[in-house]
C-alpha positions as CSV (number, residue, x, y, z in Angstrom):
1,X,75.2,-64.0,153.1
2,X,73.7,-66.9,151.2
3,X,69.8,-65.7,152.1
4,X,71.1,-62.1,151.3
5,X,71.9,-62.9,147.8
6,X,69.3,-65.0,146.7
7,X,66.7,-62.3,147.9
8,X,68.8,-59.1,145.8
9,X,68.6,-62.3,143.3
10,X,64.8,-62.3,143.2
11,X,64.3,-58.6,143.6
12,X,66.7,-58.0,140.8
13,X,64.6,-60.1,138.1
14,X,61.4,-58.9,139.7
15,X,60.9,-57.0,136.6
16,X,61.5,-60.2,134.4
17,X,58.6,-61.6,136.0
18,X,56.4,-58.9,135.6
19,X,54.0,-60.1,132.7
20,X,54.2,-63.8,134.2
21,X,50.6,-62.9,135.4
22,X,49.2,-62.7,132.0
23,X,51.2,-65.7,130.6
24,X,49.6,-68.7,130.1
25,X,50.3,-71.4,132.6
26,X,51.9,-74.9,131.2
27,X,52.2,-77.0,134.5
28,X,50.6,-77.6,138.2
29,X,53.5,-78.0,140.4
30,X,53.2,-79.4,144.2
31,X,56.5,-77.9,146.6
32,X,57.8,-81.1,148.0
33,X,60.7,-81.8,150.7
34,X,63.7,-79.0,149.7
35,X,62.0,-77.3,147.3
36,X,63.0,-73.9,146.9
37,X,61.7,-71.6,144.2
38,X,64.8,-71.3,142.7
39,X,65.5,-74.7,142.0
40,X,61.9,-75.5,140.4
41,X,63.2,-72.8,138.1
42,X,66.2,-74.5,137.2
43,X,63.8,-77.8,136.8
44,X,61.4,-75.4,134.2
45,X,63.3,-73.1,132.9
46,X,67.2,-74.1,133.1
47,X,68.5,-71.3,135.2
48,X,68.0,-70.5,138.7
49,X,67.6,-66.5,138.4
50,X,64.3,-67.1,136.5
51,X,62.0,-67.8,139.7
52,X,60.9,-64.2,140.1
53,X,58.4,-65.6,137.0
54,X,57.0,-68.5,139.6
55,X,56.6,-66.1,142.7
56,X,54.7,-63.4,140.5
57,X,52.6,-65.7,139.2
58,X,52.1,-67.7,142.2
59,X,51.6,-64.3,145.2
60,X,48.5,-65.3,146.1
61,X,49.8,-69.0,147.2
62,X,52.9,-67.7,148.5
63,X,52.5,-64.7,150.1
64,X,54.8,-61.2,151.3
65,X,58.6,-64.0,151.0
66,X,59.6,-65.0,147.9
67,X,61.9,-67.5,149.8
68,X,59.6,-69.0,151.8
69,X,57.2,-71.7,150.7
70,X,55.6,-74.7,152.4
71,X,55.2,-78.5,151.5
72,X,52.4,-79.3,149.2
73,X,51.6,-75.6,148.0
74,X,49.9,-75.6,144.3
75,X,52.3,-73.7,141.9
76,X,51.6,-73.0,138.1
77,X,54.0,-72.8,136.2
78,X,53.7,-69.8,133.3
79,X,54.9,-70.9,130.1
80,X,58.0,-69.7,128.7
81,X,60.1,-69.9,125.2
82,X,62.0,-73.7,125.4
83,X,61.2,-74.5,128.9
84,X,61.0,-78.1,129.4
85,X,58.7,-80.5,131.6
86,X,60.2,-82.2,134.5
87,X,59.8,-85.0,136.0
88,X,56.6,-84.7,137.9
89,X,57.1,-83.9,142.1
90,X,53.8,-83.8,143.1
91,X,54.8,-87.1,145.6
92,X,53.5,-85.0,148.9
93,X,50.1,-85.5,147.6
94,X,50.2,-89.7,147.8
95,X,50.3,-89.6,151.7
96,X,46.6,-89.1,151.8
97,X,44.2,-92.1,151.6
98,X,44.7,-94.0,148.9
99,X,41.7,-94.9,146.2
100,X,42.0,-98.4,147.1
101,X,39.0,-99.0,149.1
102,X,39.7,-100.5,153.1
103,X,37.8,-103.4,152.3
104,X,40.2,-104.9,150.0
105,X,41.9,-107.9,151.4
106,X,44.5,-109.3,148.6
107,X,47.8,-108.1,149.8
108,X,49.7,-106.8,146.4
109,X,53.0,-106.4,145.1
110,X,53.7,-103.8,142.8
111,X,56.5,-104.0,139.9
112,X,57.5,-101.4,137.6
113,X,56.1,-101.6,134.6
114,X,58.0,-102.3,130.6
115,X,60.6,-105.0,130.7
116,X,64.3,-104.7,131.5
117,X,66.8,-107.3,132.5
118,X,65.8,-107.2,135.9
119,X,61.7,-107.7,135.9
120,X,60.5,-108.9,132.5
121,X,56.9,-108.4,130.9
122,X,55.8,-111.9,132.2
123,X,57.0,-111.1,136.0
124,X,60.7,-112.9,135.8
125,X,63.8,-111.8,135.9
126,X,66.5,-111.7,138.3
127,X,65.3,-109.0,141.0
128,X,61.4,-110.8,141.3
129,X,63.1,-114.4,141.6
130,X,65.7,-112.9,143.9
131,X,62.6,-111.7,146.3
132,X,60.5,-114.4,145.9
133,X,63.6,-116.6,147.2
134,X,64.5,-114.7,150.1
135,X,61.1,-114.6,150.9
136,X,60.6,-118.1,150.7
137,X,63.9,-118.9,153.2
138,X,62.2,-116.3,155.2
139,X,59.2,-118.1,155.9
140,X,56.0,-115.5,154.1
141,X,54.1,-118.1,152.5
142,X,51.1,-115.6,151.9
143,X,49.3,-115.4,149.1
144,X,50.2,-112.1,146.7
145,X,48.6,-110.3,143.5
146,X,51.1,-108.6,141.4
147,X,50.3,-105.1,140.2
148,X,52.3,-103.3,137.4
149,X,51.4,-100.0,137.3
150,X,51.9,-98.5,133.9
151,X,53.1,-95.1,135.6
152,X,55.9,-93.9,138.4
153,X,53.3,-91.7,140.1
154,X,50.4,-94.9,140.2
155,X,53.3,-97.2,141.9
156,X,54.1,-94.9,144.7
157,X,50.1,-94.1,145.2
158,X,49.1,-97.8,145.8
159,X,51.8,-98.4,147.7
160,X,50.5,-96.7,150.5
161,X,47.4,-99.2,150.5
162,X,46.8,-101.0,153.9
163,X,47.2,-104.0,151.5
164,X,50.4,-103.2,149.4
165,X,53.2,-105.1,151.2
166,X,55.9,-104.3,149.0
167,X,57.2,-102.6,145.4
168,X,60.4,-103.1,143.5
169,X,62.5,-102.5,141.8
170,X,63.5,-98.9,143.3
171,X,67.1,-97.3,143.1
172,X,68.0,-96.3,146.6
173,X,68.7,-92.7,147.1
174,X,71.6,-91.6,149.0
175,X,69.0,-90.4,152.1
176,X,72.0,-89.9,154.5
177,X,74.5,-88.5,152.5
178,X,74.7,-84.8,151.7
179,X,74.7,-85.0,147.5
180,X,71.6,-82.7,147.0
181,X,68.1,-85.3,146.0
182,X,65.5,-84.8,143.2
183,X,61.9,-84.4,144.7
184,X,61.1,-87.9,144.1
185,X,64.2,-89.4,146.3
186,X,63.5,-86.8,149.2
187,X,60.1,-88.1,149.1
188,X,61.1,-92.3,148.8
189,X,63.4,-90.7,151.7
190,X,61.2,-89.6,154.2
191,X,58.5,-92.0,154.1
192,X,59.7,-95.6,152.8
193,X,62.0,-97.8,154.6
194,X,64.0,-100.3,151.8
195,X,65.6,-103.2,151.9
196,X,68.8,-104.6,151.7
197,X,70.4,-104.1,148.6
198,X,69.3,-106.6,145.8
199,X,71.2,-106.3,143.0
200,X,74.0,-104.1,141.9
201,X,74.0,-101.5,138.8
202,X,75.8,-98.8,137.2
203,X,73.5,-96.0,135.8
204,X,75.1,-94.1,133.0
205,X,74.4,-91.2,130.6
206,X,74.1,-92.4,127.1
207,X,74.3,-90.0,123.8
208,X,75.0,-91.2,119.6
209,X,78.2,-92.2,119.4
210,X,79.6,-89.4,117.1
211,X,78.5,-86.6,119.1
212,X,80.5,-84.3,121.0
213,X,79.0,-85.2,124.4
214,X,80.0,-88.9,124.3
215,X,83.6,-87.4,124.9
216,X,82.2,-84.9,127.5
217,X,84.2,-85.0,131.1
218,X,82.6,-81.7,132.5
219,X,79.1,-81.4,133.3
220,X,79.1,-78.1,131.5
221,X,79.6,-79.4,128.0
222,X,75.6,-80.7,129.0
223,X,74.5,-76.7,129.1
224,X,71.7,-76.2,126.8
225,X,71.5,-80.0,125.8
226,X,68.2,-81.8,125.9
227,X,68.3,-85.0,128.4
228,X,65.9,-87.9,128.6
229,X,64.9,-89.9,131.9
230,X,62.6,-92.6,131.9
231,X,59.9,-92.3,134.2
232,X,61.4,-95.3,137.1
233,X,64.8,-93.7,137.1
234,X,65.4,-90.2,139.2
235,X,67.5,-87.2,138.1
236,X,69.9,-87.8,141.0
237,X,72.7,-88.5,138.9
238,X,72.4,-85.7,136.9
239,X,71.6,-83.6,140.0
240,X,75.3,-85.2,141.6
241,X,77.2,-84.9,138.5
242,X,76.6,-81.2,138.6
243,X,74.5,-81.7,134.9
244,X,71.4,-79.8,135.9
245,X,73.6,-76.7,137.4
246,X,74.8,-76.3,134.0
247,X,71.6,-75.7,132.1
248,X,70.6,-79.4,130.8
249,X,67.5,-79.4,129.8
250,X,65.7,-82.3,131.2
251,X,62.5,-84.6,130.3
252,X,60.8,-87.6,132.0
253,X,59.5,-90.5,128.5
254,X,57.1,-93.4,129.6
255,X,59.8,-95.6,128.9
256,X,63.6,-96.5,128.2
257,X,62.4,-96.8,124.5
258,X,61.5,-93.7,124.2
259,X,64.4,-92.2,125.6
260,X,66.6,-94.5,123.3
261,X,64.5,-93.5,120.0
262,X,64.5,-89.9,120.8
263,X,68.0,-89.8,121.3
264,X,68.7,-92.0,117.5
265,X,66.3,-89.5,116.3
266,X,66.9,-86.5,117.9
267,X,64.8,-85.2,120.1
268,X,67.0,-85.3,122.7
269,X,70.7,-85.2,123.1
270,X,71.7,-88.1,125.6
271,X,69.7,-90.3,128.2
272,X,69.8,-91.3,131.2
273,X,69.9,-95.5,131.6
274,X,71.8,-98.1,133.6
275,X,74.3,-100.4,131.5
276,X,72.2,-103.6,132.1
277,X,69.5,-102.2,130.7
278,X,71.7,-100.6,127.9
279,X,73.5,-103.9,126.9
280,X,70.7,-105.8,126.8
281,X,68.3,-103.4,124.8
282,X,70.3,-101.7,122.7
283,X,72.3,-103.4,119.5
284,X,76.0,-103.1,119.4
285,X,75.2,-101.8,116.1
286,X,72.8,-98.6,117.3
287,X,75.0,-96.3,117.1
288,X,74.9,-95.0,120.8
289,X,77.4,-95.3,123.2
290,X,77.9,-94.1,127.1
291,X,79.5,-91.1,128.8
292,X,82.1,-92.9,130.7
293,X,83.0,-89.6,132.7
294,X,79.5,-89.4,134.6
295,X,78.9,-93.2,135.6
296,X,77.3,-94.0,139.2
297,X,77.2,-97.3,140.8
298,X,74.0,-98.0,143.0
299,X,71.9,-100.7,143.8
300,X,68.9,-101.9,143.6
301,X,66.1,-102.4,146.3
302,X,62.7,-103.4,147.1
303,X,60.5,-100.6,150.2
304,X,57.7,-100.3,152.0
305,X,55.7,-97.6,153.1
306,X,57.2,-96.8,156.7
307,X,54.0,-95.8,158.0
308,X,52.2,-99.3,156.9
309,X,53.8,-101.6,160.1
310,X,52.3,-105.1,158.1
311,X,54.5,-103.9,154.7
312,X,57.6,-102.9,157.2
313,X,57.3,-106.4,159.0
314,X,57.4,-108.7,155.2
315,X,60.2,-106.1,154.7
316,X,62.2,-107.8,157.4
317,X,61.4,-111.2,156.6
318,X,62.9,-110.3,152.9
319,X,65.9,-108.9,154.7
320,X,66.1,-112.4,157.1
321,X,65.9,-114.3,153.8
322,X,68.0,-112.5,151.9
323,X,71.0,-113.1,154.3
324,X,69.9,-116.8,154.3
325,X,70.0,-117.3,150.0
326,X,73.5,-115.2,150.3
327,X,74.8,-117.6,152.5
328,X,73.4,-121.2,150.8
329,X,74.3,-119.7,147.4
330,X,71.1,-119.4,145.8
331,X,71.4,-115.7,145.4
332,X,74.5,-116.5,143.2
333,X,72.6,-119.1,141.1
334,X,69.9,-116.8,140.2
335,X,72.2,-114.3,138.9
336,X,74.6,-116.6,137.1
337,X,71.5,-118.3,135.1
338,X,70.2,-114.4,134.2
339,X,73.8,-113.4,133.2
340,X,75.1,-116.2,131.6
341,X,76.1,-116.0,127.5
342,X,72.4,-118.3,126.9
343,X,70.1,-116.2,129.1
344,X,67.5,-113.5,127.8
């Protein structure tokens, strides 16, 4: 019944997507694990029932099925009136060889770019002193080259260098669970394996303080609202909260900055941050304030490509000396002198 209806759903707009040839294009989008048409609709265009504009637009890629498209086919997007930019997808396409040439021998780390509580601008925080302990009661005592990436995308494409060992920090997605995954966790899902958890954190949704969505305990009062994600996050809690299925309108920023300014300013209704983050970057005195109905407790994790066996193996040794700095207390120290009242 369910493959019945979306098909009369596609034939029924088919008319809607008529002129969808002519339109101008606005994006390049690569299908990636669970993709369907209708849900890169929803990602564009805020509804579902809007896909009919994709396939006509796209018959020559896709061929006779509107319901049937591959991994790694090259969509564009037609533009449409208030359609918003996702977060990119096109994560199928860092499998192939990476632009880092085989010759290179310095084994990297790569960090997330911007500073946070967790990974400063300078390399320290809590999360890069947590690994580098574990590491050490582990026994790597390699030499390493740091690499911060300014964007998402550049991260997970050097990763999969023969010489990057690990990156961090990355929210673990709930790969065996059955809440539905953005693009980018199905991806992180099927090809990195991640270590134990790190570090505990609430993400939250975050809006000014006298609007009507920082009272919001339905995911529907988000429908035609304007939501910001920084690039490092995923949309996973607004995919589980049921925010996207009501219409949200959703945009990736560089930065948790952005996100915060747009929102003070305007340009976006809420945001999408974890309370760490919040508390530390943001003044009492902002004027923003959290959704408390739609906050989601995960943790935090460093991963390895799972194809790359040297990156898998220093990923065990993190894990050995992980276990070892929980059990001598030093993983407690390093998180007592990061959140205690005279830390940054």
């Amino acid at each position: 019944m369910f493959k019945i209806t979306v098909f009369l759903g596609l034939v029924a707009l088919l008319a809607a997507g008529a002129t969808a040839r002519a339109a101008e294009n606005c994006d390049t989008y690569f299908v990636a694990p669970g993709d369907t048409l209708r849900l890169i609709s929803e990602r564009y265009y805020g509804v579902r029932e809007l896909s009919p504009i994709i396939y006509n637009a796209n018959t020559d890629v896709i061929g006779e099925d509107p319901n049937t498209i591959e991994i790694g086919m090259e969509l564009s997007i037609p533009c449409r009136d208030n359609m918003h930019m996702p977060q990119p997808t096109a994560f199928v396409a860092l499998v192939d060889t990476p632009d880092s040439p085989t010759a290179e021998t310095t084994s990297l780390f790569l960090a997330k770019a911007g500073s946070t509580p967790f990974i400063g601008e300078d390399n320290s925080g809590i999360i890069p002193e947590i690994i580098a302990a574990a590491l050490r009661a582990g026994g790597f005592e390699t030499t390493v080259e740091t690499q911060r990436p300014e964007m998402a995308l550049d991260v997970l494409r050097l990763s999969t260098a023969p010489n990057a060992l690990l990156s961090f920090p990355w929210i673990m997605p709930k790969c065996d669970g059955d809440a539905p995954l953005s693009p980018q966790s199905a991806y992180l899902c099927q090809n990195y394996t991640f270590s134990d958890p790190l570090y505990e954190i609430t993400l939250g949704i975050f809006t000014k303080a006298e609007s009507p969505l920082a009272l919001a305990t339905a995911a529907d009062a988000f429908a035609g609202k304007s939501i910001c994600v920084p690039q490092f996050h995923t949309i996973d809690i607004l995919e589980q909260n049921g925010v996207l299925a009501s219409g949200a309108m959703v945009e990736t920023a560089p930065d948790f900055a952005t996100c915060q300014n747009g929102t003070l300013n305007g340009v976006y209704d809420a945001f999408v941050a974890d309370y760490q983050s919040f508390g530390s970057l943001v003044s009492r005195q902002s004027g923003l304030a959290d959704i408390p109905a739609f906050s989601q407790k995960t943790t935090l994790h460093a991963m390895a490509y799972t194809p790359n066996p040297a990156a898998v193996e220093v990923l065990g040794i993190l894990n050995a000396g992980l276990k070892k700095i929980l059990m001598s207390g030093e993983w407690f120290g390093i998180v007592n002198e990061h959140i205690s009242p005279g830390s940054n």
